[in-house]
N, C-alpha and C positions, 0 to 999 in steps of 0.2 A: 652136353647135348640136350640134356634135361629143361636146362635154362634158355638155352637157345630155343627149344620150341616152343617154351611160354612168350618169349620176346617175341616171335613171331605171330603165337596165337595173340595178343596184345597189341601188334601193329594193326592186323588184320579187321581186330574189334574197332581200331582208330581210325583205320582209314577211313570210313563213310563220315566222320565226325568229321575231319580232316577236308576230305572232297567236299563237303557240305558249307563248311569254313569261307573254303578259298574259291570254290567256285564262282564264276558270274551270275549273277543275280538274275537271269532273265526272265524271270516268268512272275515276278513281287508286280503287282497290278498296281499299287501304290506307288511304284516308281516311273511308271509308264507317262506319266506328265511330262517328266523331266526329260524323256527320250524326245516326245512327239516337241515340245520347245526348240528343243535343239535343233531338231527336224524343220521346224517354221524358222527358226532363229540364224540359222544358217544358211537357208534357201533363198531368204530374206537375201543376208550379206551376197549369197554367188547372182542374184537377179540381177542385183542394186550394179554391181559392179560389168556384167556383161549386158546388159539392157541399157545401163547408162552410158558404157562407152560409144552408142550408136546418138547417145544424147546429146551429151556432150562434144561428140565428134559433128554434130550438126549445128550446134550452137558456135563451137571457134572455126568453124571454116576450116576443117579436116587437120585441124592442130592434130589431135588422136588418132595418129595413122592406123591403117588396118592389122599391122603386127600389134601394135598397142593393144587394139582392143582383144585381140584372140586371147593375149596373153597373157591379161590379166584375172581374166576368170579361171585360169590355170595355176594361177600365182592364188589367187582367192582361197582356190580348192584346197589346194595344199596345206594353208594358214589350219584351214577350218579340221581335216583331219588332224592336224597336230592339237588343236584346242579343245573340240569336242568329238572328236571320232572314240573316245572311250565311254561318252556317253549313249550316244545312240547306235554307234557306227559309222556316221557321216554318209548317209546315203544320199540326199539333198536332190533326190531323184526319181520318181513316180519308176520308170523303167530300172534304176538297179534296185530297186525294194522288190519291185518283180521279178526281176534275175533271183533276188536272193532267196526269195520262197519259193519259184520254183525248182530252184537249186537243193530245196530241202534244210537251208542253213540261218532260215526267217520264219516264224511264226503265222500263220494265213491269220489267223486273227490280229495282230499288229498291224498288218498292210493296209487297213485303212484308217486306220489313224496317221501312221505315216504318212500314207499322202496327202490327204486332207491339211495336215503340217505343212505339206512342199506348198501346195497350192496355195494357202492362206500366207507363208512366209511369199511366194512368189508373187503374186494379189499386191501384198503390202510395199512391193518395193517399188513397183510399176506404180503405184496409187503413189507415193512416196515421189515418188521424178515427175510426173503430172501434175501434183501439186505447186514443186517448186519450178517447173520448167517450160508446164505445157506438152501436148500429143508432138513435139518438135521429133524432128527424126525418126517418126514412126515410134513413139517410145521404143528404141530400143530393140522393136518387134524383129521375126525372125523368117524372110522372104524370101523365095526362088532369086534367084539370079536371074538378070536378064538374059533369054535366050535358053532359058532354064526350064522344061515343062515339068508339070506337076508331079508325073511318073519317073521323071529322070532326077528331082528331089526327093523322094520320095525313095528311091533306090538308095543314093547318096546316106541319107536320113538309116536306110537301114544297116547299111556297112559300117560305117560310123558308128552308131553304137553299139551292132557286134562288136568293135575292137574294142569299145569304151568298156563294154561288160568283161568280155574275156579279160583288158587287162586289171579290174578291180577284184574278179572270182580267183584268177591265178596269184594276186598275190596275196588276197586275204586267204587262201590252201594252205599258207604257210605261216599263218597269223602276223603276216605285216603292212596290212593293209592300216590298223595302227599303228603307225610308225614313221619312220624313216624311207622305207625302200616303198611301200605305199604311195604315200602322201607325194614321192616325185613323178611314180609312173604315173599315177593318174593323174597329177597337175599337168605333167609332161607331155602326156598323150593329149588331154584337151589343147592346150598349147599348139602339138603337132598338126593335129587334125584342123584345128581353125585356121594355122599360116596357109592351107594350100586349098582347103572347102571353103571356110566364111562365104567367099564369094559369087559359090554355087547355090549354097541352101543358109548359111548364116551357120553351120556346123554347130544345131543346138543339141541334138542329141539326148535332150529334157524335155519332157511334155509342159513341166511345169513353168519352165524357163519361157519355153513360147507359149503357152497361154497366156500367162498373166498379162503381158503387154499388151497381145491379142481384144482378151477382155475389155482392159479397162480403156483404152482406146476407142471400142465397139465398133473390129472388122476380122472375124473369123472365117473370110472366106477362105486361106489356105491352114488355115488353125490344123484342122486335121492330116496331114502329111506330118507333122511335128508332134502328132499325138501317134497315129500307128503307127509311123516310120520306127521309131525309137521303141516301141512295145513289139513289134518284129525282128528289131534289132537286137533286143533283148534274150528274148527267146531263141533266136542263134547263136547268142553266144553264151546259152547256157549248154545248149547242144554240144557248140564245139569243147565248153569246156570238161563235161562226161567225156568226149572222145579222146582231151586231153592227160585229166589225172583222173579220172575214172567218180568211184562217188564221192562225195561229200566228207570233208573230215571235220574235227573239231574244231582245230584252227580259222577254219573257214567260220562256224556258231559264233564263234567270241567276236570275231572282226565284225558279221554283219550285223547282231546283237548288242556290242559295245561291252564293257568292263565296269559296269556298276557293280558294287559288290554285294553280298549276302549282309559282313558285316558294317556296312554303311546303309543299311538299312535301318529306319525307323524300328526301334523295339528289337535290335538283330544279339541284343546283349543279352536277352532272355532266355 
């Protein structure tokens, strides 16, 4: 018994070593580059590929049907959380970096580097398809529908991304939002949501997503329905998700933070 409490007084001395170890890294300043890249480097890829299927679908004469376009940026999403969601989290998204701080599972100091990320990755990709294409198809931009008024997008724009938030906060609760079961619902649900809205409001549910094209085009008059539809949307479905699994766990930190490690840190061998 004698032995047995030193073993345990001996675990006990080891676990902070141990948690310290294996923990995620989030708070190394020095590695915060490599997040916010990711962040531009990614938003980049989901612009490129949802902005351009409106490009592209104006340039062949509606080759890129409308399921096409919804669902590739679904298919994008997906790619991008399997390849870099352990580095930053893969938020690729001004409204869920919002969800996620106000959720208490993000850093308020990160959130605007992060964005600034989206917006510059989102910037580059729209600059990127005007370069090679021209302002054809509205770059890609993201408009009411006809018959569509401002407030009635606008409503659209904030349901939409409640459900976008809720299903990104629900499964990173359970740290898989890196992963497998992640990486489908939210490729899925974008998917879901563009085969039946697209044609209401463009089902961006990213500030960043419609800005960029917005900008570099230079015509911002519905700009704003796509910036606070999505930041209201946000913030409902942080709501719903406290009503859902109550507060914030750890699983939830690592998924919206990402998995860099302590020892893949510069100097972590010291």
């Amino acid at each position: 018994m004698e032995s047995t409490g030193q073993d345990l007084s001996d675990a006990a001395q080891q676990q902070p070593v141990i948690e310290r170890q294996s923990a995620p890294d989030f708070f190394d300043s020095s590695l915060e580059w490599r997040r916010v890249f990711a962040e531009a480097w990614g938003t980049f890829l989901l612009v490129l590929v949802a902005a351009g299927g409106g490009v592209v679908t104006a340039m062949s004469g509606g080759r890129v049907t409308l399921g096409m376009m919804v669902v590739a940026p679904g298919l994008m999403v997906m790619a991008i959380i399997y390849f870099m969601g352990a580095d930053s989290g893969a938020h690729l998204n001004p409204a869920v970096t919002l969800a996620f701080a106000v959720r208490r599972d993000f850093p308020w100091k990160r959130v605007p580097g992060y964005i600034v990320g989206q917006v510059i990755g989102g910037i580059a990709a729209a600059v990127f398809l005007r370069a090679l294409f021209g302002t054809i198809g509205a770059l890609g931009a993201t408009l009411p529908g006809r018959g569509v008024t401002s407030g009635k997008a606008l409503a659209m724009e904030v349901v939409l991304t409640a459900g976008l938030v809720n299903t990104i906060l629900g499964t990173a609760s359970g740290a898989r939002n890196i992963g497998t079961n992640g990486a489908l619902a939210i490729g899925g649900y974008i998917a879901l949501a563009g085969l039946w809205a697209a044609p209401l409001t463009g089902s961006s549910m990213n500030p960043a997503r419609s800005l960029a094209p917005d900008l570099v085009r230079g015509d911002l008059h519905t700009t704003w329905i796509y910036l606070v539809g999505p930041a209201v949307g946000a913030l409902i479905g942080v709501a719903f998700e406290w009503i859902l699994k109550g507060k914030p766990t750890a699983a939830g930190r690592i998924a919206a933070q990402g998995t860099i490690r302590v020892d893949d840190a510069p100097g972590s061998d010291t």
